[in-house]
Every structure is written in structure tokens, then in C-alpha cells.
N, C-alpha and C positions, 0 to 999 in steps of 0.2 A: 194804620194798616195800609197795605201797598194791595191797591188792588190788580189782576191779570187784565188781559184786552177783553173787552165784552164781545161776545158775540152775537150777531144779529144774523137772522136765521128766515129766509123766506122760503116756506115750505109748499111746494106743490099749487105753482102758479101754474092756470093750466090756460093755453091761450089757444089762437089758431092761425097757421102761415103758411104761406109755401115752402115747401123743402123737400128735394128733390130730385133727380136728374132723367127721371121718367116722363112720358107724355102727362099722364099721370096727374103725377106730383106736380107737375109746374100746372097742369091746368086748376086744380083744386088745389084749397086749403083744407089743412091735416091738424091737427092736434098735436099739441107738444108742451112738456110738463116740465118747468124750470123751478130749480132749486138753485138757490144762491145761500152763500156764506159768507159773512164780509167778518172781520174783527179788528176793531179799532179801542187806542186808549179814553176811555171814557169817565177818567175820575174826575173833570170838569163834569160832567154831565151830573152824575151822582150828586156832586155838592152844590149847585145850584139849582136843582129841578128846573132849571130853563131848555127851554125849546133848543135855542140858540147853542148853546151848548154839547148838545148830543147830533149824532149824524140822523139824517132824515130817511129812514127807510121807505117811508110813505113817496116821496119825490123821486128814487131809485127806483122803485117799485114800477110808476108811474111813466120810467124813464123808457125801461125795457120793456115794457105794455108796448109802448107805443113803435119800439125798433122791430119788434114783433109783427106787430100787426101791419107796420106799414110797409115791409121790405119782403123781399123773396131771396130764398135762399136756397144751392143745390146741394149745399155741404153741411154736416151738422158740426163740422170745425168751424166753419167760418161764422154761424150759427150762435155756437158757445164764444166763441174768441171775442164775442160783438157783445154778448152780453155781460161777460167779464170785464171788458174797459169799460164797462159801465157802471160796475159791481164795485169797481176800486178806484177811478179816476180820483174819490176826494180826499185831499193831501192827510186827513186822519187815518185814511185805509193804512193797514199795515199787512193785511192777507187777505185776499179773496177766493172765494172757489165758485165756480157755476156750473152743473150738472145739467144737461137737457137731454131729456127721454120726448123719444116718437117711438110712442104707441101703436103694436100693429106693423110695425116695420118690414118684421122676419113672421113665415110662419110657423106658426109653434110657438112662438117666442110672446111673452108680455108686451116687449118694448126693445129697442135702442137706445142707448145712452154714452155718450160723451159727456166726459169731467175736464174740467181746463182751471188751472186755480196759480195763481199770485202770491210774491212774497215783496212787499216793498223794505228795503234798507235805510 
């Protein structure tokens, strides 16, 4: 059996940074809800149950924690665009997507969101 790309799914990572171009927004951090989608071929993974093997969402995870928390941002493009090279940089990606909602954005509105998503050849 031929298996399809697996996908890997990080739902509703919700962190806090600057983003912004208000007095505002650059003086406080804001909340912001990232969803990533990565899909890479994983039939090595499947047949060895080895770590090594599968791509590490835990270390991606970890990657954009940290691009988050430790940068400022006044665009929510530049934002997502930062979190998608991160999302796909490893040579198994074959498609990424990264979605970020700021919450409270508009009034009336839940949220703001920008999608930014990848196709490697």
C-alpha cells in the first residue's frame, strides 16, 4: 500500500507578541492564535516507529514559540510569512500553511487572520 503525505496539524497555539502599528500595539503584547499545517512523506516513519525517522513537530513547535515571543511585529504578513519558513524549512516539507488570528483586532469582529501556505516541488 502507497501511503498519501501525512499531515501534521498544530491547532490553536495561542502565544503573546507585539503586532501592530499603533502606539498601542507596539507598546503592549497582544495575543495571537497560530495554526500551522505542514504535510510531508512519512512512510519511513510509519515503518520504523523511529523518532528519527518522522519530522519533529515538537522542535517546530518550539521554533515559532520562541520567533513569537521574542520579536515584534507591525504586520500580520510579515508575521505569518516568519512563521511559514519555519513551518517548511525541513527538506521532507512538501506543503506548509500557517494561519494567524489576532484576536480583538476589529470591532465586532472575533478576530483577524492571515493564511500564507507553501508548495515545495
Amino acid at each position: 500500500m502507497k501511503l498519501n503525505p501525512a499531515t501534521i496539524r498544530v491547532k490553536n497555539l495561542r502565544l503573546r507578541t507585539y503586532i501592530g502599528i499603533k502606539q498601542e500595539e507596539i507598546d503592549n503584547k497582544q495575543d495571537v492564535v497560530i495554526n500551522v499545517t505542514i504535510r510531508y512523506l512519512a512512510e519511513q516513519a510509519t515503518n520504523s516507529d523511529e523518532m528519527q525517522d518522522a519530522l519533529n513537530y515538537r522542535t517546530i513547535t518550539k521554533r515559532i514559540i520562541q520567533l513569537v515571543e521574542n520579536n515584534r511585529f507591525s504586520l500580520l504578513e510579515k508575521l505569518t510569512s516568519d512563521v511559514l519558513a519555519i513551518a517548511s524549512e525541513h527538506p521532507w516539507v512538501i506543503f506548509a500553511e500557517a494561519e494567524v488570528d489576532k484576536p480583538h483586532a476589529l470591532r465586532f469582529a472575533d478576530s483577524v487572520s492571515l493564511c500564507l501556505s507553501c508548495t515545495k516541488e
